[in-house]
TIVEXRO-109004 format. One record per residue (C-alpha): residue number from 0; residue in three letters; x, y, z. Coordinates in nm, 3 decimals. Each point is the difference from the previous one (the first is absolute). Last residue first. Example, Ala and Ser with C-alpha at 12.3 -4.5 7.8 and 13.67 -1.06 7.14 Angstrom:
<pt><resi>1</resi><resn>SER</resn><X>1.367</X><Y>-0.106</Y><Z>0.714</Z></pt>
<pt><resi>0</resi><resn>ALA</resn><X>-0.137</X><Y>-0.344</Y><Z>0.066</Z></pt>
This chain:
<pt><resi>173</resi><resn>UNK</resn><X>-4.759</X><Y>10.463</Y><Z>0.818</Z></pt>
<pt><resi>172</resi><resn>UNK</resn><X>-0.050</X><Y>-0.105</Y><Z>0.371</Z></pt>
<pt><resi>171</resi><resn>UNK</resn><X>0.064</X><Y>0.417</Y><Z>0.171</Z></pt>
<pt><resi>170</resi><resn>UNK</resn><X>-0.127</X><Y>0.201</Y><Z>-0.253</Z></pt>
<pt><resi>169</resi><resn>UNK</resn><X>-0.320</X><Y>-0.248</Y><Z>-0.042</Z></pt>
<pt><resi>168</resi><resn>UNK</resn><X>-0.050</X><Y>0.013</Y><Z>0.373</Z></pt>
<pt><resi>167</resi><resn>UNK</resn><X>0.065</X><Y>0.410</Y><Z>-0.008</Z></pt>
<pt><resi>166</resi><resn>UNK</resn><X>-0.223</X><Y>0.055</Y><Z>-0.268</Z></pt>
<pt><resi>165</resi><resn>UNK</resn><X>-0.258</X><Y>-0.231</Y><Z>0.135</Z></pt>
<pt><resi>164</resi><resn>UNK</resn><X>-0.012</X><Y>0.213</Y><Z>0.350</Z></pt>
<pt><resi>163</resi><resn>UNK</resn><X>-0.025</X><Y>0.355</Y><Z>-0.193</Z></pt>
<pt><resi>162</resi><resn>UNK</resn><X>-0.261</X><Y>-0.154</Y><Z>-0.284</Z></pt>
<pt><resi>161</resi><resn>UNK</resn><X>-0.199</X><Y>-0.153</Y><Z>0.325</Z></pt>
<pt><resi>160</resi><resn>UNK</resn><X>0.025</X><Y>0.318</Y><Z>0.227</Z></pt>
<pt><resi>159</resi><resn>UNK</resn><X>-0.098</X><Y>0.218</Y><Z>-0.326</Z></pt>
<pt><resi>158</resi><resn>UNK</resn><X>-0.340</X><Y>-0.241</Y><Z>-0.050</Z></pt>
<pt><resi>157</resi><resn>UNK</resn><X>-0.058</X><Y>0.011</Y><Z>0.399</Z></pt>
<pt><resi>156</resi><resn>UNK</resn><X>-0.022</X><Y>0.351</Y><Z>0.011</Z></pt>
<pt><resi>155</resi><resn>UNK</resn><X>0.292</X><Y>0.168</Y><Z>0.229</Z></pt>
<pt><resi>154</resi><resn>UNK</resn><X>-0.006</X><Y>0.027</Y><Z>0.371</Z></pt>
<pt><resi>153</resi><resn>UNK</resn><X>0.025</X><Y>0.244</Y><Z>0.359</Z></pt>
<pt><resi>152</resi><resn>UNK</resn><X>-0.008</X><Y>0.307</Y><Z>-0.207</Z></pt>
<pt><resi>151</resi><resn>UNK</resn><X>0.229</X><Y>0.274</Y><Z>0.066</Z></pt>
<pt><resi>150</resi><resn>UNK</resn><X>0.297</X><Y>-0.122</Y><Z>-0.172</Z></pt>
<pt><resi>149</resi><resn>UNK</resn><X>0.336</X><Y>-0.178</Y><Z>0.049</Z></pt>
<pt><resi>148</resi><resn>UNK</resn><X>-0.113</X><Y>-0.356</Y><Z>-0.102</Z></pt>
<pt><resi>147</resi><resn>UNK</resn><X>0.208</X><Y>-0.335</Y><Z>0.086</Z></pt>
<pt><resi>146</resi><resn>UNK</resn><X>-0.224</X><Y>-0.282</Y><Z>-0.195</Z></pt>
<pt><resi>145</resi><resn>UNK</resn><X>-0.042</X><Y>-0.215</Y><Z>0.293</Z></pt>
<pt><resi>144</resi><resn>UNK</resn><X>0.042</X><Y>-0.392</Y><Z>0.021</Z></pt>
<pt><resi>143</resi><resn>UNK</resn><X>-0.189</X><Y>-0.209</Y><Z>0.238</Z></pt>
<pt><resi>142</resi><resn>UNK</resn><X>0.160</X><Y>-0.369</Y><Z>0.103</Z></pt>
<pt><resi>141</resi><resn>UNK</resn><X>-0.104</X><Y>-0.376</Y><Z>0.052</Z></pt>
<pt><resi>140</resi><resn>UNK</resn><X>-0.330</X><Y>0.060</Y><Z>-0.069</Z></pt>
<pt><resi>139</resi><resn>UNK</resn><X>-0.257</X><Y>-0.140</Y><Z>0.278</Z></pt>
<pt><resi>138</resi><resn>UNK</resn><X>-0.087</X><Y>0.275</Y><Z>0.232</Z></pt>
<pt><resi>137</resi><resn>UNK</resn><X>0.001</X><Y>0.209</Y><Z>-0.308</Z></pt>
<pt><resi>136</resi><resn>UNK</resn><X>-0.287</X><Y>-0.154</Y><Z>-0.171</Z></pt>
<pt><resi>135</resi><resn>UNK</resn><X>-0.262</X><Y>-0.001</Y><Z>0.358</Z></pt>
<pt><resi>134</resi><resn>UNK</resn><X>0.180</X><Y>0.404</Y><Z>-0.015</Z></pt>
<pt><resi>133</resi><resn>UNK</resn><X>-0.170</X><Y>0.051</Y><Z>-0.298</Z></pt>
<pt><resi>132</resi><resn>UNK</resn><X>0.212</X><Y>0.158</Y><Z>-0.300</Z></pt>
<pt><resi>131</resi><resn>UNK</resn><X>-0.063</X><Y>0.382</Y><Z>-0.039</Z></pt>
<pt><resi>130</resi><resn>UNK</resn><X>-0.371</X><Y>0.174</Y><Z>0.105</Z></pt>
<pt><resi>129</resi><resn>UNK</resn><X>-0.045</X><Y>0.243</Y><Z>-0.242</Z></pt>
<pt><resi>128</resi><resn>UNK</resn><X>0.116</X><Y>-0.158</Y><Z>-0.313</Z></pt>
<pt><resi>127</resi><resn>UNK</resn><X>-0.007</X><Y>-0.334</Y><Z>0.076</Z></pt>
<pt><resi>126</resi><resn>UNK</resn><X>0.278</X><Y>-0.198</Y><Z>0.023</Z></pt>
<pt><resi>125</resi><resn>UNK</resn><X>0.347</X><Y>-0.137</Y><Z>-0.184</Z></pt>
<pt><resi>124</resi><resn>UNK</resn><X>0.151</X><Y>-0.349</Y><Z>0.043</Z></pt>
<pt><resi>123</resi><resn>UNK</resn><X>0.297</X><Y>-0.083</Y><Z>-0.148</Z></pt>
<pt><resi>122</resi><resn>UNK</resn><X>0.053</X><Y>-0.395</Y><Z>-0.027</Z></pt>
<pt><resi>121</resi><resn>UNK</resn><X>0.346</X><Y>-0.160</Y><Z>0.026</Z></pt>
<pt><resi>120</resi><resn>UNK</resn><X>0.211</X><Y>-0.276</Y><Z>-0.162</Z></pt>
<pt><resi>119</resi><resn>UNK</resn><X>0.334</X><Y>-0.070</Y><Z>0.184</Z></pt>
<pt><resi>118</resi><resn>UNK</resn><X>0.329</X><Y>0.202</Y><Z>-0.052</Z></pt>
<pt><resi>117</resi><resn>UNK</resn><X>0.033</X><Y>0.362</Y><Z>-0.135</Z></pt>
<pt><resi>116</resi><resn>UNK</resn><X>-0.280</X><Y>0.273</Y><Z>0.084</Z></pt>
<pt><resi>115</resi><resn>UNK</resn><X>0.242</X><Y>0.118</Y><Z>0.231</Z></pt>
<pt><resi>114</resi><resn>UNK</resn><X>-0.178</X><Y>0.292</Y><Z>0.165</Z></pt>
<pt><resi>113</resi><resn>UNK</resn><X>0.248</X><Y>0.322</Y><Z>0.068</Z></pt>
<pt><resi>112</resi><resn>UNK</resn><X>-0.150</X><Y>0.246</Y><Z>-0.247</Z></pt>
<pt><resi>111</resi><resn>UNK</resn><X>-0.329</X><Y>-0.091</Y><Z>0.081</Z></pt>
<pt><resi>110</resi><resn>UNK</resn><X>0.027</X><Y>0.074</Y><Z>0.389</Z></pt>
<pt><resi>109</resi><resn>UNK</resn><X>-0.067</X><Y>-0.294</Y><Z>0.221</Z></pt>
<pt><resi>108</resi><resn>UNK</resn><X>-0.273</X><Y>0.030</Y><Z>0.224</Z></pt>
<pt><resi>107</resi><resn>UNK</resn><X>0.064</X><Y>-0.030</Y><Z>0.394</Z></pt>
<pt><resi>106</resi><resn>UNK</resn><X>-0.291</X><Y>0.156</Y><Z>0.099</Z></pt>
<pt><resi>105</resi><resn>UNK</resn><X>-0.261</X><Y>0.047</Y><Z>-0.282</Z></pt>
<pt><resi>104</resi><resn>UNK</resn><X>-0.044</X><Y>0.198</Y><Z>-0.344</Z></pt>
<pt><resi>103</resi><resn>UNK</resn><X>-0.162</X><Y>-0.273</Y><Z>-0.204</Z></pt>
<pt><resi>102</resi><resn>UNK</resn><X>0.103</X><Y>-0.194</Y><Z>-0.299</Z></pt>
<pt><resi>101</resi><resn>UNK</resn><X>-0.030</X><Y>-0.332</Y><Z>0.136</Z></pt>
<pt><resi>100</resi><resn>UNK</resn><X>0.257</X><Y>-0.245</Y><Z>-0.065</Z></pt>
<pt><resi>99</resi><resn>UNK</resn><X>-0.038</X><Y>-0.391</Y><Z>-0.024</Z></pt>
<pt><resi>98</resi><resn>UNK</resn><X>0.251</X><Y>-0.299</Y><Z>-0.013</Z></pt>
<pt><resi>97</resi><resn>UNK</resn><X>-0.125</X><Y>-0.232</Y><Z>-0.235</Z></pt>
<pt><resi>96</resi><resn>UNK</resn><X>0.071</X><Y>-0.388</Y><Z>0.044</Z></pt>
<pt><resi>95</resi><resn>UNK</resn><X>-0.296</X><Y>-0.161</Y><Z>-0.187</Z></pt>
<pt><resi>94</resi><resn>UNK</resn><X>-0.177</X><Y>-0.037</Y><Z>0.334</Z></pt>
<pt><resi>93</resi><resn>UNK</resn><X>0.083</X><Y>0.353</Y><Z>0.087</Z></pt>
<pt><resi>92</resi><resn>UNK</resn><X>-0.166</X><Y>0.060</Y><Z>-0.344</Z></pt>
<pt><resi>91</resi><resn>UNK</resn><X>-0.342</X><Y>-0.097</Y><Z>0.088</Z></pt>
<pt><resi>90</resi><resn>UNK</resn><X>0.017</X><Y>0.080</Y><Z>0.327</Z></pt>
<pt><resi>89</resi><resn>UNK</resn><X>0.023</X><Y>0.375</Y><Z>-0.108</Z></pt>
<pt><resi>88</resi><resn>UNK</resn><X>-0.304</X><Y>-0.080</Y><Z>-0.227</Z></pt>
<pt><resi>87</resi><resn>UNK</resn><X>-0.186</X><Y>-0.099</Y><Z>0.272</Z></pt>
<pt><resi>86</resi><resn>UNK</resn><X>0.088</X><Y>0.303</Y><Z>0.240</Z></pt>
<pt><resi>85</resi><resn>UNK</resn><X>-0.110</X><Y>0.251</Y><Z>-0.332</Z></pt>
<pt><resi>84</resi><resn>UNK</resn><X>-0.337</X><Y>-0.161</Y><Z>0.034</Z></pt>
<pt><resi>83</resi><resn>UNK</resn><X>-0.262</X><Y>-0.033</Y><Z>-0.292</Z></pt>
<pt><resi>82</resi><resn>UNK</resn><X>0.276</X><Y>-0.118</Y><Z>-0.182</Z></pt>
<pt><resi>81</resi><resn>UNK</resn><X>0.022</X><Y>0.077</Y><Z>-0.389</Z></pt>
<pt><resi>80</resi><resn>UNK</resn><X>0.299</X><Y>-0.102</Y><Z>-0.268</Z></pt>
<pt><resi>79</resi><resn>UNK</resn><X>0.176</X><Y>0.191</Y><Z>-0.229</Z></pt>
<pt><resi>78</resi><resn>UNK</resn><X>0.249</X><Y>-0.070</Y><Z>-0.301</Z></pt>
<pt><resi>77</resi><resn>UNK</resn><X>0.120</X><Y>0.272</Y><Z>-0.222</Z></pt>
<pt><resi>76</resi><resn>UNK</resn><X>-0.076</X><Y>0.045</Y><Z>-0.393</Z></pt>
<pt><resi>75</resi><resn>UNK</resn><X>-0.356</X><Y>0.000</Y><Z>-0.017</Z></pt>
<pt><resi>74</resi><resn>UNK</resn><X>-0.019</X><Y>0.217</Y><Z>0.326</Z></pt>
<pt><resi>73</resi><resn>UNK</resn><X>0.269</X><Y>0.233</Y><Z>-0.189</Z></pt>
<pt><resi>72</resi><resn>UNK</resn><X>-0.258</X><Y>0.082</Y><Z>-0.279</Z></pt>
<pt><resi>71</resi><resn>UNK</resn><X>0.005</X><Y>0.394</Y><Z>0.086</Z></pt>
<pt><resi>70</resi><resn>UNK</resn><X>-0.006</X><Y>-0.051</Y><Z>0.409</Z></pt>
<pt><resi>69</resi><resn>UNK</resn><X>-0.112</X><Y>0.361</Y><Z>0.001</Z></pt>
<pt><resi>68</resi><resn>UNK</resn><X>-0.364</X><Y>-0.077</Y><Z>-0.186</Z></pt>
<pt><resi>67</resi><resn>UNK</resn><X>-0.040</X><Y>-0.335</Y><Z>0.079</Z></pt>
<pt><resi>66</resi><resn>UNK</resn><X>0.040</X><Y>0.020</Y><Z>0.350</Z></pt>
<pt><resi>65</resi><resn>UNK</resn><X>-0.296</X><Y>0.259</Y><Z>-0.039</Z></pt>
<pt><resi>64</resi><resn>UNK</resn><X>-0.214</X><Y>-0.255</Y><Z>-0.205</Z></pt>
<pt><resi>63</resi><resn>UNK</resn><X>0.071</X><Y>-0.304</Y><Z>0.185</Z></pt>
<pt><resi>62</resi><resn>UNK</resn><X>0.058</X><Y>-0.334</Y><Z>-0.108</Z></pt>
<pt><resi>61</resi><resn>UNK</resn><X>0.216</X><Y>-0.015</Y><Z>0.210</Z></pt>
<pt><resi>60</resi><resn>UNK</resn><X>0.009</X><Y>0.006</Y><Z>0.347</Z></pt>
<pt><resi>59</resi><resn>UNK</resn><X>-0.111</X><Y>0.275</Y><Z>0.264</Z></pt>
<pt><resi>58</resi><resn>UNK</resn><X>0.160</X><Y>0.006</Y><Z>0.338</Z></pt>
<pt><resi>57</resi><resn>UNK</resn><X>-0.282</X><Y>-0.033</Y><Z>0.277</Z></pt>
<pt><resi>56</resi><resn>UNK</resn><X>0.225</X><Y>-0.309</Y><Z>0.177</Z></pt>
<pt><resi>55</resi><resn>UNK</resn><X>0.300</X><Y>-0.065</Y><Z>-0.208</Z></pt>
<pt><resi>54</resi><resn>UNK</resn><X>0.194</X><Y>0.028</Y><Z>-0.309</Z></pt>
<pt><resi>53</resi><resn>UNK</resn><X>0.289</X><Y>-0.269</Y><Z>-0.097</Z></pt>
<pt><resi>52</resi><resn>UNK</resn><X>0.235</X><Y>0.158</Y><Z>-0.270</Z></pt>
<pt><resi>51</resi><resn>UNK</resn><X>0.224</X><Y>-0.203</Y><Z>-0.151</Z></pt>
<pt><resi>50</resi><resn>UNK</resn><X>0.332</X><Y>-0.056</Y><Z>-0.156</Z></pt>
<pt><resi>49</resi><resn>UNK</resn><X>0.119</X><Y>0.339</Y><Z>-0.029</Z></pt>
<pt><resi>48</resi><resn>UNK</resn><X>0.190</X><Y>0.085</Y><Z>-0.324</Z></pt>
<pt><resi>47</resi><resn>UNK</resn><X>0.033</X><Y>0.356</Y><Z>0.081</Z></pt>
<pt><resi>46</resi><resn>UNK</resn><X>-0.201</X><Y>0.176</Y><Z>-0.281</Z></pt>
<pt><resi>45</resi><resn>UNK</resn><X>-0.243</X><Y>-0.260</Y><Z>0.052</Z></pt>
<pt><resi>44</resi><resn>UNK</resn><X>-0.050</X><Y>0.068</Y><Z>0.386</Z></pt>
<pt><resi>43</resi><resn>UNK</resn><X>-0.016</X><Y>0.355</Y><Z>-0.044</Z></pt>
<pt><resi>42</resi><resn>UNK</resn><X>-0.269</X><Y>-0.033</Y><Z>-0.231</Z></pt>
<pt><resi>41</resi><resn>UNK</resn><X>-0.199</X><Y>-0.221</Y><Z>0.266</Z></pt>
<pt><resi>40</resi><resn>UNK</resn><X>0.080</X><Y>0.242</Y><Z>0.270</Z></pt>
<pt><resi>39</resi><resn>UNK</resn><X>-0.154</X><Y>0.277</Y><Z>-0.248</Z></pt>
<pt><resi>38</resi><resn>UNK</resn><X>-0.337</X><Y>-0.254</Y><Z>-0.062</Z></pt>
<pt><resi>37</resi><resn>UNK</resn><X>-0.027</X><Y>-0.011</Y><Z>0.403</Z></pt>
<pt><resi>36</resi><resn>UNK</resn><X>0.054</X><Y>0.367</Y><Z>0.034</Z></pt>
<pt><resi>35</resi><resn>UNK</resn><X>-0.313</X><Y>0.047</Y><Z>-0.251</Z></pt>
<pt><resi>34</resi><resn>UNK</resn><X>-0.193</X><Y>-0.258</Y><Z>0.185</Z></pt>
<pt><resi>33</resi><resn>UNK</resn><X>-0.007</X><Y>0.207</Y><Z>0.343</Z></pt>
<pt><resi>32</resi><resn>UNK</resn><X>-0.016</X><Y>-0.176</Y><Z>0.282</Z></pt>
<pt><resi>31</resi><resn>UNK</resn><X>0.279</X><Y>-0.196</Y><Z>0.074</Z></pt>
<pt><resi>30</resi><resn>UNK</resn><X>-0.061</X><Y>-0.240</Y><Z>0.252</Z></pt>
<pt><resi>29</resi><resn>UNK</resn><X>0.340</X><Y>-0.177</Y><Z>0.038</Z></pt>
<pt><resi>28</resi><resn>UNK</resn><X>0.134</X><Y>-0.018</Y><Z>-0.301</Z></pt>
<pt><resi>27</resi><resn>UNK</resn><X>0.269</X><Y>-0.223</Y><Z>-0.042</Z></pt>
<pt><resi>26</resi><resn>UNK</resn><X>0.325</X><Y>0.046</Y><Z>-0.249</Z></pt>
<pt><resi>25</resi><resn>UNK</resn><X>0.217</X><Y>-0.316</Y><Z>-0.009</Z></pt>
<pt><resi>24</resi><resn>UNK</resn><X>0.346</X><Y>-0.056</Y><Z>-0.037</Z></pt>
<pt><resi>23</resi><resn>UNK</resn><X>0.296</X><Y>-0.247</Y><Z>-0.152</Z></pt>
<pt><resi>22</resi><resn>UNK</resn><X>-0.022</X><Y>0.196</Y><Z>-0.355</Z></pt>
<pt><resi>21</resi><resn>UNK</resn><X>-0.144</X><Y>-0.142</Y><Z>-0.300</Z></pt>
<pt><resi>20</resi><resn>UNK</resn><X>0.139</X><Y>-0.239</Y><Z>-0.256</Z></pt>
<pt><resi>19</resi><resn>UNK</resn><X>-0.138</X><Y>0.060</Y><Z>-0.344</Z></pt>
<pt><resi>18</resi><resn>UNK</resn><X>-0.218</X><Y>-0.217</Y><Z>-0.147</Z></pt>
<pt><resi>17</resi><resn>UNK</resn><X>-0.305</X><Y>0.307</Y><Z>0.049</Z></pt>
<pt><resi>16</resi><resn>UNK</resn><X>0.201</X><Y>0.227</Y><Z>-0.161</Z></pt>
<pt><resi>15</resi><resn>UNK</resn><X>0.014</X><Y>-0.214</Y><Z>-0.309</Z></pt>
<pt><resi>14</resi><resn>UNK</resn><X>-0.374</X><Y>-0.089</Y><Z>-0.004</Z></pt>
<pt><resi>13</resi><resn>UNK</resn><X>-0.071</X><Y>0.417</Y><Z>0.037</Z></pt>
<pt><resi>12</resi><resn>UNK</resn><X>0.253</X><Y>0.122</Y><Z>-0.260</Z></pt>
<pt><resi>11</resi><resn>UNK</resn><X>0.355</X><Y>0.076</Y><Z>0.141</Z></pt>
<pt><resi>10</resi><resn>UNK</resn><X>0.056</X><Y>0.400</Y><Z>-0.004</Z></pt>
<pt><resi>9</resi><resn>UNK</resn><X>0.248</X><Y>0.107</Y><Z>-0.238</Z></pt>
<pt><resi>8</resi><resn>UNK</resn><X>-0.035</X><Y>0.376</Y><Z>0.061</Z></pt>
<pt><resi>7</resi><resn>UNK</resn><X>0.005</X><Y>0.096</Y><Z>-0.399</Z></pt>
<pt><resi>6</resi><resn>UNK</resn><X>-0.372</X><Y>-0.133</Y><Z>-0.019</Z></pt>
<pt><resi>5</resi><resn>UNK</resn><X>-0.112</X><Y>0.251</Y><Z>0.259</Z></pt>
<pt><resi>4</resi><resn>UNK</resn><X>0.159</X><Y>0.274</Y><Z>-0.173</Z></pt>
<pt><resi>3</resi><resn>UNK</resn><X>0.296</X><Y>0.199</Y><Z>0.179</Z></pt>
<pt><resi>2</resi><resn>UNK</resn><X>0.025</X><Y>0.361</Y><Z>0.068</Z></pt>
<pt><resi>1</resi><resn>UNK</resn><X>0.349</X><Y>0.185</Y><Z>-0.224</Z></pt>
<pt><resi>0</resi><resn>UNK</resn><X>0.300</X><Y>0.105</Y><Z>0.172</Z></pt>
């Protein structure tokens, strides 16, 4: 077994990747404090052919020197967009015909492993890193889905619950 080189990965240049066609599903980012797990969720995205990340409220956009320094060139590479409110932005793509998800640890959640990311467009949402998705957002998503944990802690940093989520939707439409 030998460790691969970057230029042995094939990896589509940047105007190439960016003419490919992108997954049915949005990442939002609903206050998100830090910038560094904003530039990781950005990485994610690229590595799983998102089609867009909208980031809301306090969330920091690019250009950003922290964003910059985990996202790694991926905000050049994946499309974002800024609302000041995350309820606007939801609106936004009910109107285009988006079902939403909140990823949020609530009553009648659906566990990862059994969402059907198959079917109609959707948008992810993922919250802050103390205080989770607002409850003002989850009163109007059409569903919450929960990462099933087995641990002591009560959640997982926003960056690992966006590469775990993203996985699975890429897993599950590729």
């Amino acid at each position: 077994m030998q460790k691969l080189k970057n230029d042995e990965l094939n990896r589509p240049a940047l105007n190439e990747y960016k003419k490919q066609d992108k997954l049915p599903y949005v990442i939002i980012l609903d206050n998100v404090r830090s910038a560094l797990n904003v530039g990781s969720v950005f990485r994610t995205a690229d590595a799983f052919n998102t089609s867009k990340i909208i980031l809301c409220g306090i969330t920091s956009t690019p250009p950003h020197k922290e964003i910059s320094k985990t996202a790694l060139g991926a905000t050049e590479s994946v499309e974002w967009e800024y609302f000041e409110k995350t309820e606007d932005a939801i609106n936004h793509l009910k109107n285009q015909g988006y079902l939403i998800y909140a990823v949020e640890q609530a009553t009648q959640s659906c566990m990862l492993n059994e969402f059907n990311a198959a079917g109609k467009p959707f948008a992810i949402i993922f919250g802050h890193e103390m205080d989770g998705v607002q409850q003002s957002v989850i009163d109007i998503c059409d569903g919450c889905i929960e990462i099933p944990q087995s641990g002591t802690k009560h959640s997982i940093n926003i960056s690992v619950c966006a590469g775990v989520v993203c996985w699975e939707i890429y897993r599950q439409l590729k």
